[in-house]
BAKE-339315 format. One line per 4 residues: number of its first residue (from 1); their letters; for each residue z, x, y of C-alpha. Coordinates in steps of 0.05 Angstrom, whole numbers. Layout:
! BAKE-339315
NUM	a	Z,X,Y | ...
END
This chain:
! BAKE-339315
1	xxxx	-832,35,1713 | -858,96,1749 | -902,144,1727 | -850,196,1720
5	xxxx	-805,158,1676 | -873,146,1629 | -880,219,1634 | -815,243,1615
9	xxxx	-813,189,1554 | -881,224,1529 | -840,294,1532 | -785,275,1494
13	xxxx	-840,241,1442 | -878,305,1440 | -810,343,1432 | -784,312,1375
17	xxxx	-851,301,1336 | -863,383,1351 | -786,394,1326 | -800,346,1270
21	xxxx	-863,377,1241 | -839,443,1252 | -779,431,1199 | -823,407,1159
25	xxxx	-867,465,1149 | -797,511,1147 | -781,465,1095 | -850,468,1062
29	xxxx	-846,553,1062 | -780,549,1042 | -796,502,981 | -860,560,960
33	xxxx	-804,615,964 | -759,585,914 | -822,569,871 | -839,642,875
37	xxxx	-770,661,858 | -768,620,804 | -834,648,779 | -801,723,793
41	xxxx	-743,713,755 | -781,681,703 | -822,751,700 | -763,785,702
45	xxxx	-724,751,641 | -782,766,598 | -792,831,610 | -722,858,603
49	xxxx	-728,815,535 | -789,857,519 | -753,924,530 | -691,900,495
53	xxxx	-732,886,435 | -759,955,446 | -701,984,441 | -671,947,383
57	xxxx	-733,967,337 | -722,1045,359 | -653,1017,324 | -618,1051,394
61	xxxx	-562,1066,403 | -546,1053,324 | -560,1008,273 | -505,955,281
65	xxxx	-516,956,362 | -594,951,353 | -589,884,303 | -536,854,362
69	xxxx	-589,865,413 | -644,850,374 | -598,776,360 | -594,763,426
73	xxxx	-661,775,447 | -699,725,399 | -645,672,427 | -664,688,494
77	xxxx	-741,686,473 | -724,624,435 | -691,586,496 | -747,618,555
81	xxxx	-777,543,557 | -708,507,549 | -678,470,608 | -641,524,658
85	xxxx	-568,517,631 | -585,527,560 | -626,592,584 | -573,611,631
89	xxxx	-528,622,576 | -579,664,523 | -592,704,584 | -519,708,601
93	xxxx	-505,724,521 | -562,788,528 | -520,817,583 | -461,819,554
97	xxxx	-498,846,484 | -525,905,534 | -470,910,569 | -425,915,512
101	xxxx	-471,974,476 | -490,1009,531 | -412,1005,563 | -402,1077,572
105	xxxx	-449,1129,626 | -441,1184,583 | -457,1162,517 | -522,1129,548
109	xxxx	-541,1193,576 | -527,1229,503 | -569,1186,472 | -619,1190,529
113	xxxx	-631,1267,517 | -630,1252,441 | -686,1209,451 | -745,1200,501
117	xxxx	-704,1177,553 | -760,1129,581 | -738,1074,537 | -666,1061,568
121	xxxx	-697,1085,630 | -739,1014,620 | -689,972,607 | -642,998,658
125	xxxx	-695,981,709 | -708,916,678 | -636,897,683 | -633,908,759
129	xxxx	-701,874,767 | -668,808,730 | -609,819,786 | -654,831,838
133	xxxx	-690,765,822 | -634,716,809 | -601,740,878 | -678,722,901
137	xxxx	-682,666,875 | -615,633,890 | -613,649,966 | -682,613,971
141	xxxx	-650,558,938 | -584,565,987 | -635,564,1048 | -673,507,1026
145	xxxx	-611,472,1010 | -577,486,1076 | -636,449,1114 | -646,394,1064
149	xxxx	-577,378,1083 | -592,373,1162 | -587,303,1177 | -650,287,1212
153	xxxx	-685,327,1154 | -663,272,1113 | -665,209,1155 | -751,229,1165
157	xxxx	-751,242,1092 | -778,312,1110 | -769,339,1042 | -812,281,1007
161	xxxx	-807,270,933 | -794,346,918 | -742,357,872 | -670,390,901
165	xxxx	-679,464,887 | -632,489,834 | -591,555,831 | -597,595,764
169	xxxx	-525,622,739 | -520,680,693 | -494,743,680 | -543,784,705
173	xxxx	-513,866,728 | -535,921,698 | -495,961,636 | -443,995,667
177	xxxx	-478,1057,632 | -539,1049,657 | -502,1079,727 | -520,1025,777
181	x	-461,1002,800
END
């Protein structure tokens, strides 16, 4: 063989090692940005749990709404270590509490001006944080996913022993009173 046919053989090696290591750091950031999604939704969840219990104690926006929310935020408290279906649907379960109570724009702002106002103010920006997050979170796990499935990603084993990345379902928008939508 010629010198230019060893030549073009150590291109093509240097080539596909250069493509091959490149997808695998892609594949390495794209693994730390569902971790950090995970971490943000995680952050998320528990604060809008915080506020939620806030505003249950304040007994807002009455009595009977206030022990509903309260309900459904010790479940979702109670579950925050639970695998993620079982904490998919508390999480689910204190949307649909909020959303059920605080259902109407104009009866959250009455009771806004009744009261501080920084309270719901709270928890309405805690509910589009846990939005914000879980949209985060599961595109991450969509563009991980996408390359995992490339097929010389997974002939080299590019991904090693991590774990597929898994999407977190829930409810998650904002009371329609909160006036987000």
């Amino acid at each position: 063989m010629s010198w230019w046919v060893w030549l073009l053989i150590a291109v093509v090696l240097v080539v596909a090692i250069w493509y091959l290591s490149s997808q695998a750091g892609r594949l390495d950031r794209l693994h730390r940005r569902v971790d950090a999604g995970h971490v943000s939704l995680q952050a998320a969840l528990m604060r809008r749990a915080a506020v939620a219990a806030e505003v249950a104690g304040e007994m807002l926006p009455d009595p009977s709404s206030a022990a509903l929310i309260a309900e459904a935020t010790k479940n979702a408290r109670r579950t925050a270590e639970s695998d993620d279906v079982t904490r998919s649907v508390a999480e689910s379960e204190l949307t649909l509490v909020l959303a059920g109570v605080f259902d109407d724009q104009e009866s959250v702002q009455e009771l806004s001006e009744a009261t501080d106002g920084e309270l719901l103010e709270e928890l309405a920006s805690a509910c589009r944080r846990v939005e914000m997050s879980r949209r985060f979170l599961n595109d991450a796990v969509r563009a991980c996913s996408d390359v995992r499935q490339q097929p010389l990603v997974r002939y080299f084993r590019l991904a090693g022993r991590t774990p597929w990345p898994q999407a977190f379902d829930m409810a998650d928008g904002p009371p329609e009173g909160f006036g987000v939508r």
